[in-house]
MIVOBA-291487 format. One record per residue: y, x, z of N, C-alpha, C in turn. Coordinates in Angstrom, 3 decimals. Example, Ala and Ser with C-alpha at 12.3 -4.5 7.8 and 13.67 -1.06 7.14 Angstrom:
2
        nc2        nc1        nc3       cac2       cac1       cac3        cc2        cc1        cc3
     -5.690     13.190      7.800     -4.500     12.300      7.800     -3.300     13.200      7.800
     -2.250     12.850      7.080     -1.060     13.670      7.140      0.030     12.900      7.870
***
This chain:
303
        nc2        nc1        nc3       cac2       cac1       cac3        cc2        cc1        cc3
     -1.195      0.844      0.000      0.000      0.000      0.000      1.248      0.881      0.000
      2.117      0.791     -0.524      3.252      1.430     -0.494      4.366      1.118      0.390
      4.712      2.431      0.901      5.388      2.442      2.804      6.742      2.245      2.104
      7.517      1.867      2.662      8.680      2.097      2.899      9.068      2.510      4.216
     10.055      4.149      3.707     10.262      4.926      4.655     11.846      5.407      4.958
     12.801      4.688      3.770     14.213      4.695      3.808     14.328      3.451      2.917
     15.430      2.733      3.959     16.094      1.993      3.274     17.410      1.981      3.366
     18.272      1.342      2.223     19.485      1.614      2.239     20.331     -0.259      2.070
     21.418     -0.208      2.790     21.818     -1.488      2.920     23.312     -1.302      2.151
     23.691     -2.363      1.423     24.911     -2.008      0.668     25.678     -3.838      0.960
     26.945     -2.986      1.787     27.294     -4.342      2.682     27.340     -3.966      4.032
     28.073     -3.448      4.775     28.343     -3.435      6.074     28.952     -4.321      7.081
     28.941     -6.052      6.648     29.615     -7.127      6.839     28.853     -7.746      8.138
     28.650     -9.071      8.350     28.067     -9.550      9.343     26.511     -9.443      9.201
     26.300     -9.569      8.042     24.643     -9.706      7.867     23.760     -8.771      7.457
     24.709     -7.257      7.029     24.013     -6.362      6.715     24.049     -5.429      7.867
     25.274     -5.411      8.543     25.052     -4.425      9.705     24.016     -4.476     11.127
     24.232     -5.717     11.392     23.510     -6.397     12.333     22.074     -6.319     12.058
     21.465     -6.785     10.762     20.136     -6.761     10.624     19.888     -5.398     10.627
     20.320     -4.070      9.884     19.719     -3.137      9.436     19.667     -2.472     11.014
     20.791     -2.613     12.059     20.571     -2.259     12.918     19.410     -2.279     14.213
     19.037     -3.935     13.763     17.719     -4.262     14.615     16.791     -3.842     13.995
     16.481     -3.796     12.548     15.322     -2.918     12.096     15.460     -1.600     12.405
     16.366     -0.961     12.360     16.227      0.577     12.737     15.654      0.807     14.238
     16.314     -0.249     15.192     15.419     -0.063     16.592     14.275     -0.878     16.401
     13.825     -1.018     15.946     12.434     -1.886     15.712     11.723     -0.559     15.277
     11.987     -0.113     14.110     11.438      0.393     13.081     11.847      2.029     13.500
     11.408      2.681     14.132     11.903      3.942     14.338     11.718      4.955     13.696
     10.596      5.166     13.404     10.100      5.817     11.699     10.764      5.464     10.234
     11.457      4.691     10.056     12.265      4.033      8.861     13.224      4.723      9.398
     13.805      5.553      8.243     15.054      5.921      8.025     16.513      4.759      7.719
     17.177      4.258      7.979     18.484      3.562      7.770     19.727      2.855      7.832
     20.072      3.374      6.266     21.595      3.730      6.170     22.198      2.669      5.197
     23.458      2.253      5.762     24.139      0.812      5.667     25.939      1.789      5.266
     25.747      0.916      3.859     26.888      1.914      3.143     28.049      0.551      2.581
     28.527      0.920      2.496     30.124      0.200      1.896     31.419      1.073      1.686
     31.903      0.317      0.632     33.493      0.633      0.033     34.307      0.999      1.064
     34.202      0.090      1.482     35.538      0.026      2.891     35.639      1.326      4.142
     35.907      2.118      3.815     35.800      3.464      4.716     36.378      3.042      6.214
     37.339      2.387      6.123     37.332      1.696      7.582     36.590      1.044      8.621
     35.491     -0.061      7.484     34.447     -1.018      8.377     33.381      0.573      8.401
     33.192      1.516      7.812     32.091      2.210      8.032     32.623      3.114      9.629
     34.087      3.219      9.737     34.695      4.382     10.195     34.009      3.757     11.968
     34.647      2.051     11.413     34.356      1.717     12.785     32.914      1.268     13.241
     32.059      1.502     12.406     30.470      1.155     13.087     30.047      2.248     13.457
     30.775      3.629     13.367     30.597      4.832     13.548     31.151      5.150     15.120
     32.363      4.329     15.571     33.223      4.505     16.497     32.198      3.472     17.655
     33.025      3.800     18.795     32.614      2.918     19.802     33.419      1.352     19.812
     34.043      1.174     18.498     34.786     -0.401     18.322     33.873     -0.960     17.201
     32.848     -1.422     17.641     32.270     -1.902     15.923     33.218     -2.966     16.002
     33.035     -3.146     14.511     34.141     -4.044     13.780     33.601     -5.710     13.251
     32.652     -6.119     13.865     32.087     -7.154     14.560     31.434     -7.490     16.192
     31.691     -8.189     16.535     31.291     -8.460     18.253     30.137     -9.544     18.000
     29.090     -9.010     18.376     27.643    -10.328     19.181     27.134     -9.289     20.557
     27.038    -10.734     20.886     26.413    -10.062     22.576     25.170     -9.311     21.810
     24.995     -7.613     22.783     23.781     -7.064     22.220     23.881     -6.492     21.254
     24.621     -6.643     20.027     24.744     -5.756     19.354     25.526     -3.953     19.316
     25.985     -3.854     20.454     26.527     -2.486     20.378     25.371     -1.928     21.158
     24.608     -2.580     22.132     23.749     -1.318     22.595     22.347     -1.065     21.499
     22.355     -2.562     20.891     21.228     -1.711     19.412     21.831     -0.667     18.708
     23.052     -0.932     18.452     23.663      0.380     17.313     23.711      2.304     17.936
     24.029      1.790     19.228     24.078      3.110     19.976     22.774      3.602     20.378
     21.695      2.551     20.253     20.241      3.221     20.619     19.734      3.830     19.604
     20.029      4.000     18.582     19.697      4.267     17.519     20.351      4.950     16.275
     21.746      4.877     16.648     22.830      5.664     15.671     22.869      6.781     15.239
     22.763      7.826     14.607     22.891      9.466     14.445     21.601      9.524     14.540
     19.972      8.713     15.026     19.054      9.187     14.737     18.080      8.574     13.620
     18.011      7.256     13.302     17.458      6.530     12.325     18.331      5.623     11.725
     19.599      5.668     12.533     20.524      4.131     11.538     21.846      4.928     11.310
     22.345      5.100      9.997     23.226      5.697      9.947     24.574      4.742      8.720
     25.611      5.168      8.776     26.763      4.493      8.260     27.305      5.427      7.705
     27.855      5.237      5.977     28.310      5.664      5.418     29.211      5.036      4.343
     30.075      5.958      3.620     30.462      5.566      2.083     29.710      6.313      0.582
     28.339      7.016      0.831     28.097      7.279      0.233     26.712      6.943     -0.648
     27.872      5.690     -0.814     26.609      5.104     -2.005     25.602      5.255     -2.775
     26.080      5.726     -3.749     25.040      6.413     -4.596     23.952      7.522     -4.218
     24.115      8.659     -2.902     23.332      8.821     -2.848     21.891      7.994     -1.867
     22.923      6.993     -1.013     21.915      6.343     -0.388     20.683      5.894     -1.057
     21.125      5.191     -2.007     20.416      4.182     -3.145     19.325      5.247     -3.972
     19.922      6.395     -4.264     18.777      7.273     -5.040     18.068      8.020     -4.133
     18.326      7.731     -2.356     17.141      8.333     -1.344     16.173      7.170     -1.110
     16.685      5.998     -1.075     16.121      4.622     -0.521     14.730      4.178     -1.661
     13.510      3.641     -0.375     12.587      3.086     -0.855     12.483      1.485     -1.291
     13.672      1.126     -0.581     13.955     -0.252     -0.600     16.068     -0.299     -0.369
     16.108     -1.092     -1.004     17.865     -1.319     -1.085     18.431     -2.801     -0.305
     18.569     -3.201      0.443     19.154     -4.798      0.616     20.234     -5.157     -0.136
     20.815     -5.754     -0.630     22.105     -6.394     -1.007     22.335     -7.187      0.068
     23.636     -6.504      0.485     24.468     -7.624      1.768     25.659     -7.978      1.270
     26.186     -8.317      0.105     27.407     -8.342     -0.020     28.056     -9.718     -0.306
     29.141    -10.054      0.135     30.333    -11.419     -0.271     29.625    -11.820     -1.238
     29.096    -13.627     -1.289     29.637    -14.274     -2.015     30.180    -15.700     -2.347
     31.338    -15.138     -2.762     32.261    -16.572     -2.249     31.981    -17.357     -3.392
     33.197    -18.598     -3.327     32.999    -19.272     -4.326     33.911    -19.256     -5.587
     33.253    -19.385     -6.342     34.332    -19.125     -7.893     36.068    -19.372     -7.692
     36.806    -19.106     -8.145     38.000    -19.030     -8.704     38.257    -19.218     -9.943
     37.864    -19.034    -10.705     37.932    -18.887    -12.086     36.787    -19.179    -12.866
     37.113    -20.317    -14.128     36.124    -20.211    -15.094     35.007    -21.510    -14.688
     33.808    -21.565    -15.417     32.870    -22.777    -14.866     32.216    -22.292    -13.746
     32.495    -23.153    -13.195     31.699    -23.863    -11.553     32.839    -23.617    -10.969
     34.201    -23.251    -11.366     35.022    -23.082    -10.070     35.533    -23.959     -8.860
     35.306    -23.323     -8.390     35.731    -24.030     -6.870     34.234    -24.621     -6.314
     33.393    -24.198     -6.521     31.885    -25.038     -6.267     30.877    -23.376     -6.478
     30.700    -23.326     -7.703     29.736    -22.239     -7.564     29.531    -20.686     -7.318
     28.746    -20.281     -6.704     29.146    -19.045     -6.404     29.414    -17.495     -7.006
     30.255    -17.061     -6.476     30.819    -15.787     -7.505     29.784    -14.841     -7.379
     29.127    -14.139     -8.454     28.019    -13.423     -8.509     28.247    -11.773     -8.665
     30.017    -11.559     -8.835     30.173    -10.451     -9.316     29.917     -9.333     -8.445
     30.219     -9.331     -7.213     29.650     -8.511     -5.816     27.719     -7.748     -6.166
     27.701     -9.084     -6.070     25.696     -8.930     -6.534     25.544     -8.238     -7.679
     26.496     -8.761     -8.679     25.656     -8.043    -10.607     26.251     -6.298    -10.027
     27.741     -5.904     -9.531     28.125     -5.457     -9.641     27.447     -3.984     -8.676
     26.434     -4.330     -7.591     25.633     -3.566     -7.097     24.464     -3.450     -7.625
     23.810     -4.118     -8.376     22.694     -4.221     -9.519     22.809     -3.408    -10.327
     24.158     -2.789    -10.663     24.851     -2.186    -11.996     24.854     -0.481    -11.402
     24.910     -0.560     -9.982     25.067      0.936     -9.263     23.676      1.118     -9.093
     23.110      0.235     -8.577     21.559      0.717     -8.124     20.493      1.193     -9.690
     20.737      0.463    -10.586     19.699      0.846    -12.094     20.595      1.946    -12.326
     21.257      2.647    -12.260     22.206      3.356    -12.630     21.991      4.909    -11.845
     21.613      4.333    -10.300     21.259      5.716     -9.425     19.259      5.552     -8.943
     18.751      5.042     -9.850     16.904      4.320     -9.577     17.027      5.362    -10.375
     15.273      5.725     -9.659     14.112      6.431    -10.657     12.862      6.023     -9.893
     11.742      6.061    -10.946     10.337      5.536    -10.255     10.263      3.822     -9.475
      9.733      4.256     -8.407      9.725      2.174     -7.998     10.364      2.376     -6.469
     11.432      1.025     -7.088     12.062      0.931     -5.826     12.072     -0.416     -5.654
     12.200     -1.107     -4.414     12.279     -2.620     -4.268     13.831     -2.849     -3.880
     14.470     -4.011     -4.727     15.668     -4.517     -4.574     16.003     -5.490     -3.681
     16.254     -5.991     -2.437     16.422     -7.287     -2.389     17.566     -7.959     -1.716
     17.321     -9.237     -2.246     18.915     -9.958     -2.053     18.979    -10.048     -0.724
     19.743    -10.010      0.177     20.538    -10.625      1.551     21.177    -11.310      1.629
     21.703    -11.459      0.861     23.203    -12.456      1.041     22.553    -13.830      0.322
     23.681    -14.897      0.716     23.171    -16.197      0.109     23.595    -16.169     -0.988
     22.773    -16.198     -2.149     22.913    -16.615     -3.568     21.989    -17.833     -3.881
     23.323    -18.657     -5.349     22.244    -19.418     -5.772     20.811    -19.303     -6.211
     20.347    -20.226     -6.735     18.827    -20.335     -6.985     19.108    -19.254     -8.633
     17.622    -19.005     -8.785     17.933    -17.666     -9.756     18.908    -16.285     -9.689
     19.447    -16.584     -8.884     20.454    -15.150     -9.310     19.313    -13.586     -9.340
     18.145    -13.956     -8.816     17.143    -12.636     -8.822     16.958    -12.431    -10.053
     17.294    -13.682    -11.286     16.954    -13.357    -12.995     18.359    -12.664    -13.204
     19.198    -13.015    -12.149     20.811    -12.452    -12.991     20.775    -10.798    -12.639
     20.155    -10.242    -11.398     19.692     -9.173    -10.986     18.916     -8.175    -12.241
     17.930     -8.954    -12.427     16.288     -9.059    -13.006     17.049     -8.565    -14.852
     17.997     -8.999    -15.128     18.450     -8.887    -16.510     19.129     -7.834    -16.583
     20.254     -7.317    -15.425     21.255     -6.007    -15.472     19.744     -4.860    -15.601
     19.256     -5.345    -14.642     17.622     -3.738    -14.683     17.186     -4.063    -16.298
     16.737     -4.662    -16.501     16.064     -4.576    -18.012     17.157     -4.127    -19.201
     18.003     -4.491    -18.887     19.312     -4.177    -19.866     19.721     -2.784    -20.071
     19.524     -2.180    -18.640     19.735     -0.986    -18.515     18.814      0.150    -18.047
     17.509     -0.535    -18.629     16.042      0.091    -18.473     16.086      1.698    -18.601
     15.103      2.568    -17.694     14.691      3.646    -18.745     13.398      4.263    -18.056
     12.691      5.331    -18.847     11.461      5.609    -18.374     11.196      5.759    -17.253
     10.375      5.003    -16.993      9.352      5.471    -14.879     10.221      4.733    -13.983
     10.794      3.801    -14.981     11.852      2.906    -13.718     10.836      1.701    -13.215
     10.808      1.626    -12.200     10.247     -0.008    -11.964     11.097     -0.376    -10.530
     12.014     -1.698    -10.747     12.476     -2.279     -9.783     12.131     -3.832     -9.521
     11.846     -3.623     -8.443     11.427     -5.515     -7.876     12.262     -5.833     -7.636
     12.825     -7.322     -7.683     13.604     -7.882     -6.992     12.848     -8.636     -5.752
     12.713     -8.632     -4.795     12.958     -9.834     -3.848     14.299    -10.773     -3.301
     13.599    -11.679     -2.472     14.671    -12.731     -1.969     14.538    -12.155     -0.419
     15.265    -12.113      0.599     14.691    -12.327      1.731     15.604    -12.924      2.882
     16.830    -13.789      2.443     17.479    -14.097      3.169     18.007    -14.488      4.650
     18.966    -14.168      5.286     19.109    -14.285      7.024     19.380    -15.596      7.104
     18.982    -15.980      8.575     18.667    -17.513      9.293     19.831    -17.387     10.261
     20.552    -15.529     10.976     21.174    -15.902     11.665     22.330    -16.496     12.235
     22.340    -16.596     13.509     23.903    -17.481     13.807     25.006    -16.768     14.365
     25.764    -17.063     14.205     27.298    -16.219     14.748     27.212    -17.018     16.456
     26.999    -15.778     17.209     27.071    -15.982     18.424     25.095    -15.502     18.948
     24.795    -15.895     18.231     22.939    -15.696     18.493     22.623    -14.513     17.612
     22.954    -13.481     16.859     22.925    -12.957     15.697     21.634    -11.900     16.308
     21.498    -11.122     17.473     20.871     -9.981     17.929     19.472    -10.996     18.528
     19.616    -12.017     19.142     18.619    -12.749     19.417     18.041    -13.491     18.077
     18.488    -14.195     17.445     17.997    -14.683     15.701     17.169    -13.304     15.203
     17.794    -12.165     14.595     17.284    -11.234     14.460     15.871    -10.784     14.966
     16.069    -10.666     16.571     14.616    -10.066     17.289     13.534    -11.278     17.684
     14.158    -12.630     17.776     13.347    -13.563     17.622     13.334    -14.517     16.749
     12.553    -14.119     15.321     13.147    -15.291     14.205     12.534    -16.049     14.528
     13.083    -17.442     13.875     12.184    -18.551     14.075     11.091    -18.760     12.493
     11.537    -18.023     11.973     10.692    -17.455     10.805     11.458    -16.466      9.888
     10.672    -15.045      8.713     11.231    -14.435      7.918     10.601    -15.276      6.761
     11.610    -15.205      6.148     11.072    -15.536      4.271     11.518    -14.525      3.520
     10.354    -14.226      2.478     10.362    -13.214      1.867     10.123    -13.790      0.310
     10.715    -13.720     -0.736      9.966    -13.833     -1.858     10.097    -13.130     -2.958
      9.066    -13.337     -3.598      8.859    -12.086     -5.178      8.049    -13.273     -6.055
      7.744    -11.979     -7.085      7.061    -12.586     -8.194      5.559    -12.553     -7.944
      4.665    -13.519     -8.762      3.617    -13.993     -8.541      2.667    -12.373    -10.007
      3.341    -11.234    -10.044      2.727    -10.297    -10.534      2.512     -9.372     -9.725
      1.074     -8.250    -10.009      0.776     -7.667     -9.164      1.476     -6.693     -8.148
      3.019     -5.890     -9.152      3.666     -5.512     -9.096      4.511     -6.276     -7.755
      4.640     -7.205     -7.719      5.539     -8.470     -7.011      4.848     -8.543     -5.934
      3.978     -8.767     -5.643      3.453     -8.829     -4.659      3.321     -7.768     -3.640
      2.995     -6.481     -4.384      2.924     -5.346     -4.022      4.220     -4.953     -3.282
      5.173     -5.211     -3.925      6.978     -4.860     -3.078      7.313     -5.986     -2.049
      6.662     -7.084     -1.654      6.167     -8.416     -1.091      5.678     -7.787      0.487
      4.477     -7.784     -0.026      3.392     -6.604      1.307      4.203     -5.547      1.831
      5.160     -4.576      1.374      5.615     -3.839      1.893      6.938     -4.315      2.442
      7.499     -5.093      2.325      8.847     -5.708      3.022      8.052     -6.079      3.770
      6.943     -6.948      4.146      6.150     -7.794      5.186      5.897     -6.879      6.343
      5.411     -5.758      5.329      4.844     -4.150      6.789      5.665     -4.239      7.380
      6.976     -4.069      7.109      8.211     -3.958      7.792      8.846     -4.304      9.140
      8.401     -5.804      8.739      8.801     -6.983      9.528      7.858     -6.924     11.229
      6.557     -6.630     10.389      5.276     -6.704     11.224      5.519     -6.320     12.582
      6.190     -5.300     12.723      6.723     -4.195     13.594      7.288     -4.932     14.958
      7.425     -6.077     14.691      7.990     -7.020     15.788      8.379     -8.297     15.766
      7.806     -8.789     13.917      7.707    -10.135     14.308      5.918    -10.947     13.798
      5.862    -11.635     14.644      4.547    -12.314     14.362      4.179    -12.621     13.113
      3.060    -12.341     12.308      2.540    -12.520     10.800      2.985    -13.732     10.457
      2.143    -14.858     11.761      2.796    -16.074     11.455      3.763    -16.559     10.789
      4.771    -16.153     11.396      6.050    -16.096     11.374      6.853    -15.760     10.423
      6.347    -14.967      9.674      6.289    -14.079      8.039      6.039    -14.880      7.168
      6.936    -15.733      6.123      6.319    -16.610      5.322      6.986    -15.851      3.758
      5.870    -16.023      2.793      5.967    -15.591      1.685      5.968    -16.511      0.755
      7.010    -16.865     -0.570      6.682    -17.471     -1.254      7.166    -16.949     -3.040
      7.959    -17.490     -3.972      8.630    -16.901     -4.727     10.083    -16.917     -4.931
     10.369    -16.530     -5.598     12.103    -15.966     -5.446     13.003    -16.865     -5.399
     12.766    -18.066     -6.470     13.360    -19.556     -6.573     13.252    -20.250     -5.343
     12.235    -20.050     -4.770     12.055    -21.075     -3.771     13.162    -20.934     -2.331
     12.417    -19.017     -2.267     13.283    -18.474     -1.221     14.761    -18.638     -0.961
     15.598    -18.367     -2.279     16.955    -18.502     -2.420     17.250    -20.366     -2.229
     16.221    -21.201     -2.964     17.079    -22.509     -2.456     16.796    -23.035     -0.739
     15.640    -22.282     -0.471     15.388    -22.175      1.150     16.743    -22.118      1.693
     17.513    -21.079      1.632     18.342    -20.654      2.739     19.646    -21.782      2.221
     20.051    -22.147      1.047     21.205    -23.029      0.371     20.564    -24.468      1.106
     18.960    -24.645      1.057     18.969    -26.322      1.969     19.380    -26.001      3.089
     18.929    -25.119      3.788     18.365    -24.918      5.128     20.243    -24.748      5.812
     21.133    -24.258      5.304     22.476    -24.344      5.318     23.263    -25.879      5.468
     22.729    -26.341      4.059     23.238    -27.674      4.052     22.706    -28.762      5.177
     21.295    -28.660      5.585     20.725    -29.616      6.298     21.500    -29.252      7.394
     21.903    -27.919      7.916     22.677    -27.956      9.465     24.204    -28.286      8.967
     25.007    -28.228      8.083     26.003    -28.610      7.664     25.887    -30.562      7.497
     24.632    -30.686      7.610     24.358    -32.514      7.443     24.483    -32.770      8.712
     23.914    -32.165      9.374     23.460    -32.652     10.792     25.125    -32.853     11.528
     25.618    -31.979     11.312     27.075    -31.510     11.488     27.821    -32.830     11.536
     27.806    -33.083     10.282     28.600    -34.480      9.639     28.092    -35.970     10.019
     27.069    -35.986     10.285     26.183    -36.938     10.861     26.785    -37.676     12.188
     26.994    -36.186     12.879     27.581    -36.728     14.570     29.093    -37.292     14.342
     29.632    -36.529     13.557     30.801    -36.933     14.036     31.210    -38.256     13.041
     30.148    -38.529     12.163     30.582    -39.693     11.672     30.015    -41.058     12.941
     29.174    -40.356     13.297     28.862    -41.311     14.812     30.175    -41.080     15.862
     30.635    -39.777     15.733     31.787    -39.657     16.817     32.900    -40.984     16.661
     33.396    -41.242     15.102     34.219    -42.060     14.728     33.489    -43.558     15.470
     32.490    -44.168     15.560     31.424    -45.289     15.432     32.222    -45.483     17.162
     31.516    -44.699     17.811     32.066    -44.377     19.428     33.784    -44.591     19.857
     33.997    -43.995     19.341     35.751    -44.245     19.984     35.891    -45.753     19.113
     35.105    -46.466     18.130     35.537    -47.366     17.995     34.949    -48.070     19.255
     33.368    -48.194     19.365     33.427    -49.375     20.114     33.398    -48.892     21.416
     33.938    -47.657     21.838     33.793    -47.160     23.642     33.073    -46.460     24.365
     31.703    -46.240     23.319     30.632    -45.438     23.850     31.062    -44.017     23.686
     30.172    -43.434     24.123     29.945    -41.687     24.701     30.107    -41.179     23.595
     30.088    -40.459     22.353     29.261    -39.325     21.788     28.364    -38.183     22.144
     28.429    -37.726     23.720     28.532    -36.995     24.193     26.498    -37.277     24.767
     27.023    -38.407     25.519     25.677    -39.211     25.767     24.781    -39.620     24.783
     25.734    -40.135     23.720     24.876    -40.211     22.656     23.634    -39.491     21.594
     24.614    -38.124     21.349     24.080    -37.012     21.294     22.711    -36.288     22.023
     23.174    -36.920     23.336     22.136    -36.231     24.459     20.609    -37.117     24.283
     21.177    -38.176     23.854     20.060    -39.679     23.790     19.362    -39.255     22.362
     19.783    -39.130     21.482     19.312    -38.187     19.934     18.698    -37.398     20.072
     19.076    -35.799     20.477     18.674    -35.079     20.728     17.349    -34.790     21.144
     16.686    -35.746     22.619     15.729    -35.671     23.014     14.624    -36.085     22.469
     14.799    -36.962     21.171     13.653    -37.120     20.247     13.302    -35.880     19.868
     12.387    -35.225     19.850     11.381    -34.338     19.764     11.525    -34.422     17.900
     11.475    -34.970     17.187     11.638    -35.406     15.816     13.145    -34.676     15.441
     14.102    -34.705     16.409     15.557    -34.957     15.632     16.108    -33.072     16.622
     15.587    -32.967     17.604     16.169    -32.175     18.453     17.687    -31.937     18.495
     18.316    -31.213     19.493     19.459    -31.052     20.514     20.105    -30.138     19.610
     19.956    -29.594     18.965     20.684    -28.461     18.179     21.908    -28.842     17.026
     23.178    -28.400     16.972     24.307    -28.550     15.720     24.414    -30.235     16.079
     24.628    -31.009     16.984     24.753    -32.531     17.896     25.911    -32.122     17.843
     27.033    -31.282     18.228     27.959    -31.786     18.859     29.468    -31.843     17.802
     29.899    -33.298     18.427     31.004    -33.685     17.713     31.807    -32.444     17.723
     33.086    -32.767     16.424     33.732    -31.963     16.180     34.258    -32.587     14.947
     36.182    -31.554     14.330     36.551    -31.999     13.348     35.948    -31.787     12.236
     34.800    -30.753     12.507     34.057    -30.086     10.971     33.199    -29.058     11.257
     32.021    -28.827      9.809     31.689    -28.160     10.337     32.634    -26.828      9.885
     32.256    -25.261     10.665     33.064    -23.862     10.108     32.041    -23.333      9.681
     32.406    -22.078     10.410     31.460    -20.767     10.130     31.622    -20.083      8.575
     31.471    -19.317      7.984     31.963    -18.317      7.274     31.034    -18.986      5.742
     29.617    -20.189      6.193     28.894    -20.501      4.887     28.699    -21.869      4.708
     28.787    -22.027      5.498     28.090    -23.859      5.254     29.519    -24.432      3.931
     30.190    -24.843      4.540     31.353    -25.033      2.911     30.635    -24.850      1.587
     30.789    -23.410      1.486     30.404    -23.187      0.436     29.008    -22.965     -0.043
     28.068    -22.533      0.842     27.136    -23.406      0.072     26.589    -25.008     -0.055
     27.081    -25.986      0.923     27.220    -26.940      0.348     27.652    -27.345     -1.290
     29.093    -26.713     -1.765     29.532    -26.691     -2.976     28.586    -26.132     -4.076
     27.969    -25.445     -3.539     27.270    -24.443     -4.692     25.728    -25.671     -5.085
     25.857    -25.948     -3.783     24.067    -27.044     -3.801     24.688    -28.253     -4.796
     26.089    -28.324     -4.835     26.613    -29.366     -5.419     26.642    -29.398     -7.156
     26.972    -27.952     -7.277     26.954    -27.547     -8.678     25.821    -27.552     -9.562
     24.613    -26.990     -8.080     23.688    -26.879     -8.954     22.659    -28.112     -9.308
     23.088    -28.999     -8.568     22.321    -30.238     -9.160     23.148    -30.956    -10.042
     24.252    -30.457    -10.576     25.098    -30.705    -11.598     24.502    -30.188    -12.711
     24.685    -28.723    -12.504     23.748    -28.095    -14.021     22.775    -28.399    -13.746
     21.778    -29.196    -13.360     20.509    -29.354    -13.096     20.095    -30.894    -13.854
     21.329    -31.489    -14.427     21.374    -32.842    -14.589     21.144    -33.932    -13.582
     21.398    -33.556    -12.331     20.911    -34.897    -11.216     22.401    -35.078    -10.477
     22.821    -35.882    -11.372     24.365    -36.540    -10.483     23.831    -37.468     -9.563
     23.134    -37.735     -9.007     22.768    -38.521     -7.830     22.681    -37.611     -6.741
     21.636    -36.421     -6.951     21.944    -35.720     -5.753     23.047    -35.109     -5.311
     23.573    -34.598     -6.699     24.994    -33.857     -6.440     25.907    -34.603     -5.879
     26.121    -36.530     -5.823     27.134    -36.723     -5.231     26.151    -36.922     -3.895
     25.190    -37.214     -3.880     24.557    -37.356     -1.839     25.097    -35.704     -1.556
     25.330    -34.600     -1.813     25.554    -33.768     -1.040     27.075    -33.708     -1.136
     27.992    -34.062     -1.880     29.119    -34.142     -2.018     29.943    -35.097     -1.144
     29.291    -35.582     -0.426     29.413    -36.544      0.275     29.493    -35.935      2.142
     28.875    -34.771      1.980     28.410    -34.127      3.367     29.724    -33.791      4.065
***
C-alpha cells in the first residue's frame, strides 16, 4: 500500500491550519507543512499569536511545531516534497459572469491545480478541503490532463471538514465521521486506502466512510444546508411564538428531546452566520438550476 509520509497543505485559513495541525499530533511520523501566500497568516502560526483562536488549538500547534508541523511560504517546494497535497483554499461565491451571486468561484482551486501539475512528478494524491461544488474534482481532473507529462499520476480525492467554529480541535479529534472519496479505478482506490491509513491513527474505521468524489462533495453542500434548514426552521417557529405567547426557548427544548430531531442548531436567532452556510446554500441553489430541477432549487431558495 502506499504510505504517505509528507503532506503538504495549501491554505493556512480556518480549515487548513487547524486540521493539518491535529494530524501532525496524531500522526507523528508524517511530516507536515501548511503553506500560503500571505506571509503574515504564516508569520503568525509561527509566532505565539496564531491568527485564529479555538479552545485547544495553540497547545496542538506548539506540541508539535518545528518538529513534524511546519508553516511556510514556500510553495512550490512543499508540493514537489509532498506525498499527498490538501487544497484548503477560499471559495466564495461568484461576482462575475454565470452563476453570479449563487455559484461558487473556482479560481482559488483551478489556480492551485495549476501550481501543483506544474511542481508533480511520479504519484501524488490531490485532495480537495475546502467546500466545492459537486464535480469540481473533474475541474481539478482536466487542469492535470491538460498539462500532463511522463510518470505523472495524480488522484484527486474529496475529503471534506464537518468542523465547527468554536468545536474545531474537538470535531477534528472526535469526528462524528471522515468522508473520503475517489474514483472507482484501481488507481483511485489505491490513493483512497492511503488517506484512510492516515486517519486510522485515531479515528475509528467505522467512522471512516468511503465513497466517490460526486457524492463526497454534495455530502458536505447537503450536510451544510440541512444545518442552515434546521436554522431557519426555529426561528420561523420563533415568529409562530411571539405571535401566540409561547416559549421558543421551551419549545425548542420540547423538539429537541425527540431522539429523531435532536437538541443541536434549535436555537432562535436573526439568521443563520458562520463563514458557509449562505453560500453554500446559494451554490445548492444553482446547482439544481443547471441541473434542470426548479422545484428543488426554489425549496432551497426558500431556506
Amino acid at each position: 500500500m502506499f504510505e504517505i509520509k509528507k503532506i503538504c497543505c495549501i491554505g493556512a485559513g480556518y480549515v487548513g491550519g487547524p486540521t493539518c495541525s491535529v494530524i501532525a499530533q496524531m500522526c507523528p511520523k508524517i511530516q507536515v507543512t501548511v503553506v500560503d501566500v500571505n506571509e503574515a497568516r504564516i508569520n503568525a502560526w509561527n509566532s505565539d499569536t496564531l491568527p485564529i483562536y479555538e479552545p485547544g488549538l495553540k497547545e496542538v500547534v506548539e506540541s508539535c511545531r518545528g518538529r513534524n508541523l511546519f508553516f511556510s511560504t514556500s510553495i512550490d517546494d512543499a508540493i514537489r516534497e509532498a506525498d499527498l497535497v490538501f487544497i484548503s483554499v477560499n471559495t466564495p461565491t461568484k461576482t462575475y459572469g454565470m452563476g453570479k451571486g449563487r455559484a461558487a468561484d473556482l479560481k482559488y482551486i483551478e489556480a492551485c491545480a495549476r501550481r501543483i501539475v506544474q511542481n508533480s512528478n511520479g504519484y501524488k494524491i490531490v485532495t480537495e478541503k475546502s467546500t466545492v461544488p459537486v464535480r469540481a474534482a473533474e475541474s481539478i481532473r482536466r487542469i492535470f490532463d491538460a498539462n500532463t507529462k511522463p510518470d505523472l499520476d495524480l488522484q484527486v480525492l474529496s475529503n471534506p471538514e464537518f468542523l465547527a467554529e468554536g468545536t474545531a480541535i474537538k470535531d477534528l479529534k472526535n469526528p462524528d465521521r471522515v468522508l473520503i472519496g475517489g474514483d472507482d479505478s484501481p488507481e483511485g482506490q489505491k490513493a483512497v486506502r492511503a488517506l484512510c491509513a492516515v486517519y486510522e491513527h485515531w479515528v475509528p474505521k467505522e467512522k471512516i466512510l468511503t465513497t466517490n468524489t460526486w457524492s463526497s462533495e454534495l455530502s458536505k453542500l447537503a450536510a451544510n444546508a440541512f444545518l442552515a434548514q434546521r436554522i431557519s426552521s426555529i426561528n420561523s417557529i420563533s415568529a409562530l411564538c411571539e405571535a401566540t405567547g409561547a416559549d421558543v426557548e421551551e419549545v425548542a427544548r420540547a423538539i429537541g428531546t425527540d431522539q429523531r430531531i435532536g437538541n443541536k442548531f434549535l436555537k432562535a436567532s436573526v439568521g443563520f452566520g458562520g463563514s458557509c452556510f449562505q453560500k453554500d446554500v446559494l451554490n445548492l441553489v444553482y446547482l439544481c438550476e443547471a441541473l434542470n430541477l426548479p422545484e428543488v432549487a426554489r425549496y432551497w431558495q426558500q431556506v
